[in-house]
C-alpha positions in Angstrom: 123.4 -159.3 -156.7 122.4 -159.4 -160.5 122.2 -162.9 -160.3 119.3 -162.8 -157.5 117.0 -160.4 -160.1 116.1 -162.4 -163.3 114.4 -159.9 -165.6 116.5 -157.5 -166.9 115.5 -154.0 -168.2 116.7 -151.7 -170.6 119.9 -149.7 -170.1 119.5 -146.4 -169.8 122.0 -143.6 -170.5 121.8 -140.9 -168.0 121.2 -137.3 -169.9 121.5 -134.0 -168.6 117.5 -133.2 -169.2 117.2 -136.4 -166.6 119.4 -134.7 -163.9 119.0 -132.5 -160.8 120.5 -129.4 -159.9 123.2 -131.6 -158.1 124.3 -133.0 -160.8 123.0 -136.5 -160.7 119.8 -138.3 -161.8 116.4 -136.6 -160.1 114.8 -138.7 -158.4 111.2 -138.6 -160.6 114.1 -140.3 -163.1 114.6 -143.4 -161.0 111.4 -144.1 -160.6 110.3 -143.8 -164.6 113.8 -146.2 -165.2 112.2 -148.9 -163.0 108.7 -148.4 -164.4 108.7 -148.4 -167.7 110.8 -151.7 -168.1 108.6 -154.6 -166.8 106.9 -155.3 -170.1 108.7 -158.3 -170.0 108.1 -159.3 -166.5 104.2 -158.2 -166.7 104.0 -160.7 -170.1 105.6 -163.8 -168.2 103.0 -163.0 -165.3 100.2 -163.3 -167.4 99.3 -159.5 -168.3 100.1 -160.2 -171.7 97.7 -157.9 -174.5 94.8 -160.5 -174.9 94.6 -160.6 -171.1 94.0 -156.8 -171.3 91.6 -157.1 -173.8 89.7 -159.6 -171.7 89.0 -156.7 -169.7 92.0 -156.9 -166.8 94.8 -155.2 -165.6 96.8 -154.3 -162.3 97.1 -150.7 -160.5 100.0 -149.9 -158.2 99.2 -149.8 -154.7 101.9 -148.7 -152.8 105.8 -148.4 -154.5 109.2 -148.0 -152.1 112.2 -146.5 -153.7 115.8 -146.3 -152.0 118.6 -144.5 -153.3 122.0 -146.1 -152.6 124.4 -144.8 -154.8 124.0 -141.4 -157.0 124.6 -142.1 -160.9 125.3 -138.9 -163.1 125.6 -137.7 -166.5 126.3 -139.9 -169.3 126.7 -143.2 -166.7 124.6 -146.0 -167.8 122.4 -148.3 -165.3 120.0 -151.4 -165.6 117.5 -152.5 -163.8 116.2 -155.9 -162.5 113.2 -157.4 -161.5 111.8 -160.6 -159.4 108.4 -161.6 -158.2 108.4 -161.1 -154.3 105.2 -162.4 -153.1 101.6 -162.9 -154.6 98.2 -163.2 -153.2 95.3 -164.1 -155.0 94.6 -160.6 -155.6 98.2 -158.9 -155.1 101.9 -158.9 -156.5 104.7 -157.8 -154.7 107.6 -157.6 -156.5 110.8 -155.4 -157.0 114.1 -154.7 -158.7 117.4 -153.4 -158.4 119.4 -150.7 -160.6 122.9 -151.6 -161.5 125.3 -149.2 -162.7 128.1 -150.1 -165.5 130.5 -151.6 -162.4 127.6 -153.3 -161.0 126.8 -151.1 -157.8 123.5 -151.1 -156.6 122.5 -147.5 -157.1 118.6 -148.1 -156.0 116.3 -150.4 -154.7 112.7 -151.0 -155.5 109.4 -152.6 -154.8 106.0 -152.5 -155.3 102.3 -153.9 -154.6 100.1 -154.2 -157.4 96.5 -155.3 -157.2 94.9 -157.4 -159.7 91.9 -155.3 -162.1 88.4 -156.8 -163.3 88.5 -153.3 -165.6 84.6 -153.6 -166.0 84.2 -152.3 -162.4 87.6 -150.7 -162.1 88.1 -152.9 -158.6 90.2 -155.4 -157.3 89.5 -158.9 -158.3 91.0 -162.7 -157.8 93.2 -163.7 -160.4 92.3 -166.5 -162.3 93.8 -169.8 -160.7 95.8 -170.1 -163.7 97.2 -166.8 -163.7 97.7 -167.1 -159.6 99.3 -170.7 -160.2 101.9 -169.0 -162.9 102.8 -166.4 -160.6 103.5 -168.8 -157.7 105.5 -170.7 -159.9 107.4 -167.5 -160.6 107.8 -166.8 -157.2 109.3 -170.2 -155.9 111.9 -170.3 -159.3 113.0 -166.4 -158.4 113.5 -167.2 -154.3 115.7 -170.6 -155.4 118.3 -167.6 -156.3 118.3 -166.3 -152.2 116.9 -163.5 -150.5 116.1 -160.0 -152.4 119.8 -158.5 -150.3 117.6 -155.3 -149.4 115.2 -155.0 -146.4 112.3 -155.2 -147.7 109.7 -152.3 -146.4 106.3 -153.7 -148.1 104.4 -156.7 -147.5 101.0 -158.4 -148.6 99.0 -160.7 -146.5 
């Protein structure tokens, strides 16, 4: 399933200060693994810091989160990430987390929308930005379908 999700995260190391009272990573956990490692992803989209400082950005619309398999204490897991769909004001995209053996523990995806931040409102991507992320889409579907059901869509 790796081989379906191109970008690859940071592995984390699963503490006790990031588990529940069962014993296995709370849930708030999962969703902070998966978020804080698209840097990557977000600079090959185009949101790179000059972009930024042109005054653009993306907020998260809508996020889906599925736990599959429980990791615990001191287990390590990845995540991975591929575009989805874009629109010419909306990413979809999503990822899995992997533990060490390779189980899918959870899946992911969410909806951004594209930021003018001068008026804090959706805007249309630039056609070159748009054009890039297309581009990222067709390269990530030549590697199948995501293997999950996917729960979000954009138009």
């Amino acid at each position: 399933m790796k081989d379906r999700f191109p970008y690859p995260g940071k592995p984390a190391v699963i503490t006790k200060e990031m588990c529940d009272l069962n014993g296995h990573l709370n849930v708030v956990h999962y969703y902070h693994i998966f978020a804080e490692n698209t840097y990557d992803l977000y600079d090959d989209m185009g949101f790179s810091s000059d972009y930024f400082l042109k005054g653009f950005s993306s907020f998260t619309l809508e996020t889906n989160l599925n736990y599959l398999k429980e990791v615990k204490k001191d287990e390590q897991c990845c995540p991975y990430y591929r575009i989805i769909n874009v629109s010419p004001k909306l990413i979809h995209y999503g990822g899995i987390l992997l533990t060490e053996e390779g189980a899918v523990s959870a899946t992911y995806e969410t909806v951004e929308v594209h930021i003018d931040m001068t008026t804090r409102k959706s805007s249309v991507m630039p056609v070159w930005f748009l054009d890039n992320l297309n581009t990222m889409k067709e390269e990530h579907a030549q590697a199948g379908d995501v293997g999950f059901e996917l729960r979000l869509k954009i138009k």
